[in-house]
Backbone as CSV, one residue per row, in Angstrom:
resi,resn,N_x,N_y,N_z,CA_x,CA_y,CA_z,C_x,C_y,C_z
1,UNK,0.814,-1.198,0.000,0.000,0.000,0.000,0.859,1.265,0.000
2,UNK,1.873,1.020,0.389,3.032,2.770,0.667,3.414,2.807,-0.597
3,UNK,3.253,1.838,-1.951,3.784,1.937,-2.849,2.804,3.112,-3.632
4,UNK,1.715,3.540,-3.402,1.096,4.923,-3.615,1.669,5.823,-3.492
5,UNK,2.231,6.036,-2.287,2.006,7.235,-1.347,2.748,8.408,-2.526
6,UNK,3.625,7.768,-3.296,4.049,9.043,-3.875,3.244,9.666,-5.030
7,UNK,2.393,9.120,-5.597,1.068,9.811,-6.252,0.581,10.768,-5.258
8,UNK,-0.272,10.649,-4.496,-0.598,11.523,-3.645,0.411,12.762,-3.105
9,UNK,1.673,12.442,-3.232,2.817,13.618,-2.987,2.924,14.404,-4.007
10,UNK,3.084,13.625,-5.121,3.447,14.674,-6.216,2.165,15.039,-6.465
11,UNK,1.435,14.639,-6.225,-0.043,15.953,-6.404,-0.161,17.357,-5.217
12,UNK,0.178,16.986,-4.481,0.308,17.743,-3.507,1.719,19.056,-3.856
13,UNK,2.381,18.029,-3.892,3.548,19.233,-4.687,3.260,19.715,-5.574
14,UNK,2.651,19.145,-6.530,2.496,20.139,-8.057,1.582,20.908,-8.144
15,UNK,0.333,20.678,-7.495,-0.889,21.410,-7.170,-0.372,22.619,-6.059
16,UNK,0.814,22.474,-5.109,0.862,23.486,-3.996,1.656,24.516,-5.108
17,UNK,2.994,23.997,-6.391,3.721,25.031,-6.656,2.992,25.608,-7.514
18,UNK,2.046,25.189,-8.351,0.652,25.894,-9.702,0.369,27.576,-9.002
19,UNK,-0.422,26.408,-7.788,-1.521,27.553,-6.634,-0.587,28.612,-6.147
20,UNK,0.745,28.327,-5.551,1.552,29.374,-4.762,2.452,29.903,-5.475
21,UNK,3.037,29.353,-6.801,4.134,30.099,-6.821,4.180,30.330,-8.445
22,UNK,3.281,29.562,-9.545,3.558,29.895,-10.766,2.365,31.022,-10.902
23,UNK,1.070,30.728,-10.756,0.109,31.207,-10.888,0.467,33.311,-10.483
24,UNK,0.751,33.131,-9.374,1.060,34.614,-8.716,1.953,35.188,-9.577
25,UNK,3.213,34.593,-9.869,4.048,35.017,-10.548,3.751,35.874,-11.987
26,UNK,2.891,34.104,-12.743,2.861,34.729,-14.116,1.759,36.064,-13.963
27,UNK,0.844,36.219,-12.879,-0.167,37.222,-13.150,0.750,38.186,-12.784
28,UNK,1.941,38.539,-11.449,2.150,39.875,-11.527,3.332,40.531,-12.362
29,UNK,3.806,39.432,-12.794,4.843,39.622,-14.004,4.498,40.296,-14.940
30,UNK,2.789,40.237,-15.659,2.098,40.629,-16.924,2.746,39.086,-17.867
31,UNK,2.997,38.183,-17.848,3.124,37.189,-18.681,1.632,36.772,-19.435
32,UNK,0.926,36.565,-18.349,-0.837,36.281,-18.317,-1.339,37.637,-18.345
33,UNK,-2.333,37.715,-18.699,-2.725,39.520,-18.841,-3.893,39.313,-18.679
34,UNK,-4.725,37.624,-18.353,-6.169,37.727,-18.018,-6.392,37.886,-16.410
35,UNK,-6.738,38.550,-15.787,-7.061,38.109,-14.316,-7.930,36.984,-13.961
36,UNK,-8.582,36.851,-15.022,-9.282,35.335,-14.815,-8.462,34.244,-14.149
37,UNK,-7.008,34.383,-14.302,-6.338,32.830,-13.842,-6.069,32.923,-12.382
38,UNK,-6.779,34.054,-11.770,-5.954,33.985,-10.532,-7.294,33.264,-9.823
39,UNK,-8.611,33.270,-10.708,-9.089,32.453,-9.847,-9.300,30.859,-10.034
40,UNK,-8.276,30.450,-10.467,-8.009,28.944,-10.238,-7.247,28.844,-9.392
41,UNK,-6.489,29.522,-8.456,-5.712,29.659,-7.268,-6.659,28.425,-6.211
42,UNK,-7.922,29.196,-5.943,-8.623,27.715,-5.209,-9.066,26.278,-5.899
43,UNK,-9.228,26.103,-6.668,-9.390,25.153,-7.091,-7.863,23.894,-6.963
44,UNK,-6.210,24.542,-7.127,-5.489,24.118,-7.391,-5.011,24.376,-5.311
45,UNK,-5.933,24.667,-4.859,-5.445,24.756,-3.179,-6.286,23.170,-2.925
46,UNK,-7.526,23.496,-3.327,-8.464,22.159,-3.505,-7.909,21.189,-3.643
47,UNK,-7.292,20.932,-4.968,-6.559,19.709,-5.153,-5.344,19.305,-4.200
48,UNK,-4.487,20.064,-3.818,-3.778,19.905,-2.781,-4.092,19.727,-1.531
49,UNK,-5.458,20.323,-0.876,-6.176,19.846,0.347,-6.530,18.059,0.203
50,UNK,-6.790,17.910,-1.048,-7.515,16.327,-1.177,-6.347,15.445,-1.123
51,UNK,-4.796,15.936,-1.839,-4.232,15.020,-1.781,-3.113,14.876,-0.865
52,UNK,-3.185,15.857,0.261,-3.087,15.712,1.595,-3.571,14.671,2.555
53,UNK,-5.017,14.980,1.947,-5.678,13.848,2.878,-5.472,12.247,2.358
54,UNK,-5.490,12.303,1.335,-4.960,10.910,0.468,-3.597,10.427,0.980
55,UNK,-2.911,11.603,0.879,-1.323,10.767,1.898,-1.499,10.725,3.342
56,UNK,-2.531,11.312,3.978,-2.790,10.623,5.599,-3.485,8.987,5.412
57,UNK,-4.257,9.088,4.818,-4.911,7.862,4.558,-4.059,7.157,4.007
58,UNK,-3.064,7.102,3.248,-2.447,5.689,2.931,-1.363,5.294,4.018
59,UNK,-0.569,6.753,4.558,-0.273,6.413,5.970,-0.539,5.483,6.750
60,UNK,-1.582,6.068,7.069,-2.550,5.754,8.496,-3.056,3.649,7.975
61,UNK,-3.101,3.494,6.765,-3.389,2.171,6.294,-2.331,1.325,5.776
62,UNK,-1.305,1.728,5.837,0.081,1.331,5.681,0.667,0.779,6.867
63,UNK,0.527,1.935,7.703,1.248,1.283,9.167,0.024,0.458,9.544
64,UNK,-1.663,0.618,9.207,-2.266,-0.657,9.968,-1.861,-1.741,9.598
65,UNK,-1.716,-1.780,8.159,-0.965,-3.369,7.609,0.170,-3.932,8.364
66,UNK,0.723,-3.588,8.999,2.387,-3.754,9.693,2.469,-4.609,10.610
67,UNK,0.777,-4.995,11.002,0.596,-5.756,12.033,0.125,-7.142,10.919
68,UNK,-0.555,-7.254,10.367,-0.396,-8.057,9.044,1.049,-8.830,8.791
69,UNK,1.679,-7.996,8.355,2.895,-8.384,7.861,3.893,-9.517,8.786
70,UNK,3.439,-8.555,9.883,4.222,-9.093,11.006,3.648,-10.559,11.724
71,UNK,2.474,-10.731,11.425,2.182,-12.107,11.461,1.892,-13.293,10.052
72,UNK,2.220,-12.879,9.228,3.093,-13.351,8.149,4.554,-13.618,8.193
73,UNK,5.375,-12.599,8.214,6.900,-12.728,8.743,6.674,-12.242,10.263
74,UNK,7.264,-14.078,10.774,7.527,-13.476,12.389,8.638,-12.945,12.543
75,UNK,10.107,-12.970,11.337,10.891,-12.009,11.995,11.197,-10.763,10.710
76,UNK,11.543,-10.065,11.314,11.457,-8.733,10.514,13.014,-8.685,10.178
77,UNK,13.882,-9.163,10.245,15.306,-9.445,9.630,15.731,-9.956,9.711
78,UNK,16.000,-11.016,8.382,16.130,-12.612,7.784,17.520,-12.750,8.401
């Protein structure tokens, strides 16, 4: 299951640098010249709120497996 977890990261990263740091930029630079794009700022906070919670949850269900594992392999180094 931890073999996810990095989907959920790189959404989180790519959605946090869009929202915080390209988006602002290109609008006060004048690169973008619509103000329309600044309001996808929430939407791309959105996506990063969800895939926050997606990496607690595979967390949180990763380490429950551990007890699994561990009564599968009784020793944890062969």
């Amino acid at each position: 299951m931890l073999w996810l977890l990095p989907l959920p990261v790189l959404g989180l990263a790519g959605s946090m640098l869009v929202a915080h740091g390209l988006i602002p930029s290109l609008a006060e630079s004048g690169d973008i010249k619509d103000p329309r794009i600044l309001k996808l700022r929430p939407v791309f906070y959105g996506t990063a709120a969800i895939s926050f919670v997606l990496v607690i949850v595979v967390l949180v269900v990763g380490i429950s497996w551990i007890e699994l594992v561990n009564g599968v392999y009784g020793r944890w180094w062969i």
